[in-house]
TORMARDO-27579 format. One record per residue: residue in three letters; x, y, z of N, C-alpha, C in turn. Coordinates in steps of 0.001 Angstrom, whole numbers, plus 500000, padded with zeros to 6 digits. Example, Ala and Ser with C-alpha at 12.3 -4.5 7.8 and 13.67 -1.06 7.14 Angstrom:
ALA513190494310507800512300495500507800513200496700507800/SER512850497750507080513670498940507140512900500030507870/
% end
This chain:
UNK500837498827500000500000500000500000500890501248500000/UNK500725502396499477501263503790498779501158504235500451/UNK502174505274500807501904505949502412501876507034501815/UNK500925507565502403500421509091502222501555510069503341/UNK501987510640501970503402511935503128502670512715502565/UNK502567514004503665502062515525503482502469516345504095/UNK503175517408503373503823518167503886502759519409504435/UNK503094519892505405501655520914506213502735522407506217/UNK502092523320506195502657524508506136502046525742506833/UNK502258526181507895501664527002509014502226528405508962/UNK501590529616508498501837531148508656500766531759508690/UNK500095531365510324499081532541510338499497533702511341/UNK500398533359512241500635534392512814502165534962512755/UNK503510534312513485505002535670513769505723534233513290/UNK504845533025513270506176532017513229505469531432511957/UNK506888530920511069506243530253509612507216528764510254/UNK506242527683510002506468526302510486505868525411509033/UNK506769524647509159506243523402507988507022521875508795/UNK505909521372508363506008519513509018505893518397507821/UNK506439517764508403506181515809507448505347515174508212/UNK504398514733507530503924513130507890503586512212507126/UNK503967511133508003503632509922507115502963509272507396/UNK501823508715506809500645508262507659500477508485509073/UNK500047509797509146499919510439510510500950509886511368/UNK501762510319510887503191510168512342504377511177511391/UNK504565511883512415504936513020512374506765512992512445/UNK507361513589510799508852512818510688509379513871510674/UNK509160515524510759510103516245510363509015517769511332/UNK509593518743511693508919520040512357510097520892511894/UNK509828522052511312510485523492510847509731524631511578/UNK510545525276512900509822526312512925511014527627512785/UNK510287528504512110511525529802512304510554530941512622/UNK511486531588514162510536532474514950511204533402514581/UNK510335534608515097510527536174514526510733536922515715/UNK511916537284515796512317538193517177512065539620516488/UNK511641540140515200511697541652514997510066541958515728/UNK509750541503516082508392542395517280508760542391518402/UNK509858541914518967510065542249520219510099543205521608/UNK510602544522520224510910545683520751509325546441520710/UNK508384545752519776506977546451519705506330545716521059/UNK506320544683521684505639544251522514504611543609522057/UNK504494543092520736503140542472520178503203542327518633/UNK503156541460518193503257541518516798502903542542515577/UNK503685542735514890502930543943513716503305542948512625/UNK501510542935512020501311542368510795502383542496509596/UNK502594543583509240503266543678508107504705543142508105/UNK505314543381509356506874542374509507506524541174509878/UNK505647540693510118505348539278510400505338538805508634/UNK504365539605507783504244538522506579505519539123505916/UNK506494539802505605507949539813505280508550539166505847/UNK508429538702507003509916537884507724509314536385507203/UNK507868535862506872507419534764506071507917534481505245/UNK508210535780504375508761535400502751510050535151502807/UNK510981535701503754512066535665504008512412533716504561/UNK511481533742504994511645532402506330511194530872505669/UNK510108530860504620508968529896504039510062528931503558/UNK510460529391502341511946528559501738512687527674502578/UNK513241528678503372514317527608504157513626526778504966/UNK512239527026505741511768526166506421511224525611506017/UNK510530525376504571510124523828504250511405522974503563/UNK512501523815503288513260522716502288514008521819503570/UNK514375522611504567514431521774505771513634520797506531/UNK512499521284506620511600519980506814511315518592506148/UNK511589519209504875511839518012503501512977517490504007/UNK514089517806504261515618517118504529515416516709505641/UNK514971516806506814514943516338507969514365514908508067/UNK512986515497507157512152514106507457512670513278506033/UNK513942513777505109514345512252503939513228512296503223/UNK512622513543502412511486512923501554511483514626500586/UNK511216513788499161511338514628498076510034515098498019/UNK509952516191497035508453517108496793507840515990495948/UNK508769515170495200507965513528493873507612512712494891/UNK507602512999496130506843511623496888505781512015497628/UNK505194513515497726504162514359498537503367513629497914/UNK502045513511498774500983513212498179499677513945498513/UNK500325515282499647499423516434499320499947517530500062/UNK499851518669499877500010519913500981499096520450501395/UNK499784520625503024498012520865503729498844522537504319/UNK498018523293503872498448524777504688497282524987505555/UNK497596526276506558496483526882507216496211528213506048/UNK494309528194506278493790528645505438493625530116506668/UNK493390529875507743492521530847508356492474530190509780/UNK492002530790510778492108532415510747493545532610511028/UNK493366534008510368495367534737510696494931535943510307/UNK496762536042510463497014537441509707496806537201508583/UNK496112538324507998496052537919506250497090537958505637/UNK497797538898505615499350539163505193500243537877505299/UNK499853537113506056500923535869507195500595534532506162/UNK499120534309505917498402533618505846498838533591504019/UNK498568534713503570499209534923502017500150534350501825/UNK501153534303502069502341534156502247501981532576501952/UNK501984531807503174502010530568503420501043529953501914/UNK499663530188502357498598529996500704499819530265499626/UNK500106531296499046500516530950498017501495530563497743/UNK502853530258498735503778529260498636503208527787498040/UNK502651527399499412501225526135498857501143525581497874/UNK500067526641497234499830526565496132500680526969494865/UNK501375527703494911502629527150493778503195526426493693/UNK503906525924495177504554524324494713503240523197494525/UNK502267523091494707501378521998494242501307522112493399/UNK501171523474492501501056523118491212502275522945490469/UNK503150523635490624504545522731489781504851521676490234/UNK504231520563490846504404519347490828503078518606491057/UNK501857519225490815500612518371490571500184517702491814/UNK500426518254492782500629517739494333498913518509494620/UNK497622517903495541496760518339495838496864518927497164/UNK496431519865496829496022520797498525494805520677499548/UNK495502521190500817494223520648501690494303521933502605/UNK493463522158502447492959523611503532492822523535505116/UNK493384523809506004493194523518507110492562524813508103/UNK491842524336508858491550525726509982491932525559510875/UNK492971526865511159494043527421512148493280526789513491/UNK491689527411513938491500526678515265491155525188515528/UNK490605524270514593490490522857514334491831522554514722/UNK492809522851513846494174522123513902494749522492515558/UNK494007523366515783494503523083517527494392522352517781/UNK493340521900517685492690520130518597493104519514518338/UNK492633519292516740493411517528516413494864517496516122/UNK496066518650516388497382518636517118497362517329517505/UNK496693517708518509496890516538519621496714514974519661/UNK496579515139518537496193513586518147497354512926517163/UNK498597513600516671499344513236515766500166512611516795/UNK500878511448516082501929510703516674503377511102516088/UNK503911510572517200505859511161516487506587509558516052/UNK507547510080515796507883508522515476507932507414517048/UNK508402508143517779508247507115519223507028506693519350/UNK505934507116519030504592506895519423504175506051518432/UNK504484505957517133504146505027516308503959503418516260/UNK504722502716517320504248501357517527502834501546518765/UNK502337502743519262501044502683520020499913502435519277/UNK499073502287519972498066502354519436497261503434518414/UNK496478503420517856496045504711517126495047505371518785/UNK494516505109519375493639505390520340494373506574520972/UNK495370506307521477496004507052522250496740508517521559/UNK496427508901522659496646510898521965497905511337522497/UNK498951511824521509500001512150521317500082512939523050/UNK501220513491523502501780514363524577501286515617523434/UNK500618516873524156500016517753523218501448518512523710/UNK502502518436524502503889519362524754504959518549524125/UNK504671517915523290506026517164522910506401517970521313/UNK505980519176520952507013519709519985505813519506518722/UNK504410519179518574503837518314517546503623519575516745/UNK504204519115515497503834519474514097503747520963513850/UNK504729521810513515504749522913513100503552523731514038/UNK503977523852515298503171524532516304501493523799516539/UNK501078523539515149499803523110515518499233522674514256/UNK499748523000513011499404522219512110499125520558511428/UNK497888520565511598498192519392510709497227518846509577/UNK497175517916508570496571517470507865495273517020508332/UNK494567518426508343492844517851508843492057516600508477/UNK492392516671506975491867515274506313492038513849506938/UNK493269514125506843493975512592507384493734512184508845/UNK493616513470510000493363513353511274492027513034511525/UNK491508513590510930489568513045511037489746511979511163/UNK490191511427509387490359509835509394490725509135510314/UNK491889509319511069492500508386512347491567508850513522/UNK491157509950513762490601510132514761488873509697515308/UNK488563509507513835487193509936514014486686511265514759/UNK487745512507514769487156513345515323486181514366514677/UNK485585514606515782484427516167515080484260517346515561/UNK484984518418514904485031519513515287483751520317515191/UNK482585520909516046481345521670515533482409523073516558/UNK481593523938515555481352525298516415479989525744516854/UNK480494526565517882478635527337518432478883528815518192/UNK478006529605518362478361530978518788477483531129520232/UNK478270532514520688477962532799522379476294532495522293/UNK475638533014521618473625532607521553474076530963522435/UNK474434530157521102473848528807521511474556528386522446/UNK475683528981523244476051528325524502475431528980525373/UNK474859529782525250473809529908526631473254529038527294/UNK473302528801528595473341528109529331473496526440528890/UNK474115526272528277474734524921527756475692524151528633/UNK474644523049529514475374522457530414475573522827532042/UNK474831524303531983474905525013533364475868525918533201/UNK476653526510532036477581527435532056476855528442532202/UNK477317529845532568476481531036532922476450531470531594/UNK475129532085531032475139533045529672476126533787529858/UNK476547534983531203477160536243530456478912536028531485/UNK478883534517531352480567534659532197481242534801531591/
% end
Protein backbone atom coordinates (compact mmCIF):
# COMPACT_ATOMS: atom_id res chain seq x y z
CA UNK A 1 0.00 0.00 0.00
CA UNK A 2 1.26 3.79 -1.22
CA UNK A 3 1.90 5.95 2.41
CA UNK A 4 0.42 9.09 2.22
CA UNK A 5 3.40 11.94 3.13
CA UNK A 6 2.06 15.53 3.48
CA UNK A 7 3.82 18.17 3.89
CA UNK A 8 1.65 20.91 6.21
CA UNK A 9 2.66 24.51 6.14
CA UNK A 10 1.66 27.00 9.01
CA UNK A 11 1.84 31.15 8.66
CA UNK A 12 -0.92 32.54 10.34
CA UNK A 13 0.63 34.39 12.81
CA UNK A 14 5.00 35.67 13.77
CA UNK A 15 6.18 32.02 13.23
CA UNK A 16 6.24 30.25 9.61
CA UNK A 17 6.47 26.30 10.49
CA UNK A 18 6.24 23.40 7.99
CA UNK A 19 6.01 19.51 9.02
CA UNK A 20 6.18 15.81 7.45
CA UNK A 21 3.92 13.13 7.89
CA UNK A 22 3.63 9.92 7.12
CA UNK A 23 0.65 8.26 7.66
CA UNK A 24 -0.08 10.44 10.51
CA UNK A 25 3.19 10.17 12.34
CA UNK A 26 4.94 13.02 12.37
CA UNK A 27 8.85 12.82 10.69
CA UNK A 28 10.10 16.25 10.36
CA UNK A 29 8.92 20.04 12.36
CA UNK A 30 10.48 23.49 10.85
CA UNK A 31 9.82 26.31 12.93
CA UNK A 32 11.52 29.80 12.30
CA UNK A 33 10.54 32.47 14.95
CA UNK A 34 10.53 36.17 14.53
CA UNK A 35 12.32 38.19 17.18
CA UNK A 36 11.70 41.65 15.00
CA UNK A 37 8.39 42.40 17.28
CA UNK A 38 10.07 42.25 20.22
CA UNK A 39 10.91 45.68 20.75
CA UNK A 40 6.98 46.45 19.71
CA UNK A 41 5.64 44.25 22.51
CA UNK A 42 3.14 42.47 20.18
CA UNK A 43 3.26 41.52 16.80
CA UNK A 44 2.93 43.94 13.72
CA UNK A 45 1.31 42.37 10.80
CA UNK A 46 3.27 43.68 8.11
CA UNK A 47 6.87 42.37 9.51
CA UNK A 48 5.35 39.28 10.40
CA UNK A 49 4.24 38.52 6.58
CA UNK A 50 7.95 39.81 5.28
CA UNK A 51 9.92 37.88 7.72
CA UNK A 52 7.42 34.76 6.07
CA UNK A 53 8.76 35.40 2.75
CA UNK A 54 12.07 35.67 4.01
CA UNK A 55 11.65 32.40 6.33
CA UNK A 56 8.97 29.90 4.04
CA UNK A 57 11.95 28.56 1.74
CA UNK A 58 14.32 27.61 4.16
CA UNK A 59 11.77 26.17 6.42
CA UNK A 60 10.12 23.83 4.25
CA UNK A 61 13.26 22.72 2.29
CA UNK A 62 14.43 21.77 5.77
CA UNK A 63 11.60 19.98 6.81
CA UNK A 64 11.84 18.01 3.50
CA UNK A 65 15.62 17.12 4.53
CA UNK A 66 14.94 16.34 7.97
CA UNK A 67 12.15 14.11 7.46
CA UNK A 68 14.34 12.25 3.94
CA UNK A 69 11.49 12.92 1.55
CA UNK A 70 11.34 14.63 -1.92
CA UNK A 71 8.45 17.11 -3.21
CA UNK A 72 7.97 13.53 -6.13
CA UNK A 73 6.84 11.62 -3.11
CA UNK A 74 4.16 14.36 -1.46
CA UNK A 75 0.98 13.21 -1.82
CA UNK A 76 -0.58 16.43 -0.68
CA UNK A 77 0.01 19.91 0.98
CA UNK A 78 -1.99 20.87 3.73
CA UNK A 79 -1.55 24.78 4.69
CA UNK A 80 -3.52 26.88 7.22
CA UNK A 81 -6.21 28.64 5.44
CA UNK A 82 -7.48 30.85 8.36
CA UNK A 83 -7.89 32.42 10.75
CA UNK A 84 -4.63 34.74 10.70
CA UNK A 85 -2.99 37.44 9.71
CA UNK A 86 -3.95 37.92 6.25
CA UNK A 87 -0.65 39.16 5.19
CA UNK A 88 0.92 35.87 7.19
CA UNK A 89 -1.60 33.62 5.85
CA UNK A 90 -0.79 34.92 2.02
CA UNK A 91 2.34 34.16 2.25
CA UNK A 92 2.01 30.57 3.42
CA UNK A 93 -1.40 30.00 0.70
CA UNK A 94 0.52 30.95 -1.98
CA UNK A 95 3.78 29.26 -1.36
CA UNK A 96 1.22 26.13 -1.14
CA UNK A 97 -0.17 26.57 -3.87
CA UNK A 98 2.63 27.15 -6.22
CA UNK A 99 4.55 24.32 -5.29
CA UNK A 100 1.38 22.00 -5.76
CA UNK A 101 1.06 23.12 -8.79
CA UNK A 102 4.54 22.73 -10.22
CA UNK A 103 4.40 19.35 -9.17
CA UNK A 104 0.61 18.37 -9.43
CA UNK A 105 0.63 17.74 -5.67
CA UNK A 106 -3.24 18.34 -4.16
CA UNK A 107 -3.98 20.80 -1.48
CA UNK A 108 -5.78 20.65 1.69
CA UNK A 109 -7.04 23.61 3.53
CA UNK A 110 -6.81 23.52 7.11
CA UNK A 111 -8.45 25.73 9.98
CA UNK A 112 -5.96 27.42 12.15
CA UNK A 113 -8.50 26.68 15.27
CA UNK A 114 -9.51 22.86 14.33
CA UNK A 115 -5.83 22.12 13.90
CA UNK A 116 -5.50 23.08 17.53
CA UNK A 117 -7.31 20.13 18.60
CA UNK A 118 -6.59 17.53 16.41
CA UNK A 119 -2.62 18.64 17.12
CA UNK A 120 -3.11 16.54 19.62
CA UNK A 121 -3.81 13.59 18.15
CA UNK A 122 -0.66 13.24 15.77
CA UNK A 123 1.93 10.70 16.67
CA UNK A 124 5.86 11.16 16.49
CA UNK A 125 7.88 8.52 15.48
CA UNK A 126 8.25 7.11 19.22
CA UNK A 127 4.59 6.90 19.42
CA UNK A 128 4.15 5.03 16.31
CA UNK A 129 4.25 1.36 17.53
CA UNK A 130 1.04 2.68 20.02
CA UNK A 131 -1.93 2.35 19.44
CA UNK A 132 -3.95 4.71 17.13
CA UNK A 133 -6.36 5.39 20.34
CA UNK A 134 -4.00 7.05 22.25
CA UNK A 135 -3.35 10.90 21.97
CA UNK A 136 0.00 12.15 21.32
CA UNK A 137 1.78 14.36 24.58
CA UNK A 138 0.02 17.75 23.22
CA UNK A 139 3.89 19.36 24.75
CA UNK A 140 6.03 17.16 22.91
CA UNK A 141 7.01 19.71 19.98
CA UNK A 142 3.84 18.31 17.55
CA UNK A 143 3.83 19.47 14.10
CA UNK A 144 4.75 22.91 13.10
CA UNK A 145 3.17 24.53 16.30
CA UNK A 146 -0.20 23.11 15.52
CA UNK A 147 -0.60 22.22 12.11
CA UNK A 148 -1.81 19.39 10.71
CA UNK A 149 -3.43 17.47 7.86
CA UNK A 150 -7.16 17.85 8.84
CA UNK A 151 -8.13 15.27 6.31
CA UNK A 152 -6.03 12.59 7.38
CA UNK A 153 -6.64 13.35 11.27
CA UNK A 154 -10.43 13.05 11.04
CA UNK A 155 -9.64 9.84 9.39
CA UNK A 156 -7.50 8.39 12.35
CA UNK A 157 -9.40 10.13 14.76
CA UNK A 158 -12.81 9.94 14.01
CA UNK A 159 -12.84 13.34 15.32
CA UNK A 160 -15.57 16.17 15.08
CA UNK A 161 -14.97 19.51 15.29
CA UNK A 162 -18.66 21.67 15.53
CA UNK A 163 -18.65 25.30 16.41
CA UNK A 164 -21.37 27.34 18.43
CA UNK A 165 -21.64 30.98 18.79
CA UNK A 166 -22.04 32.80 22.38
CA UNK A 167 -26.38 32.61 21.55
CA UNK A 168 -26.15 28.81 21.51
CA UNK A 169 -23.95 28.33 24.50
CA UNK A 170 -26.19 29.91 26.63
CA UNK A 171 -26.66 28.11 29.33
CA UNK A 172 -25.27 24.92 27.76
CA UNK A 173 -24.63 22.46 30.41
CA UNK A 174 -25.09 25.01 33.36
CA UNK A 175 -22.42 27.44 32.06
CA UNK A 176 -23.52 31.04 32.92
CA UNK A 177 -24.86 33.04 29.67
CA UNK A 178 -22.84 36.24 30.46
CA UNK A 179 -19.43 34.66 32.20
Amino acid sequence: MKKTIILAIESSCDDTSAAVLCDGVLLSNTTASQAVHEEFGGVVPELASRAHQLNIVPVVDAALKRAGVSTDELSAIAFTRGPGLLGSLLVGTSFAKGLALAHNIPLVEVNHLQAHILAHFIKTNSEASNSREEASDPDDGCCGEHLVCERETLLQTNAKVEYYDDEELDGFRGWPADA
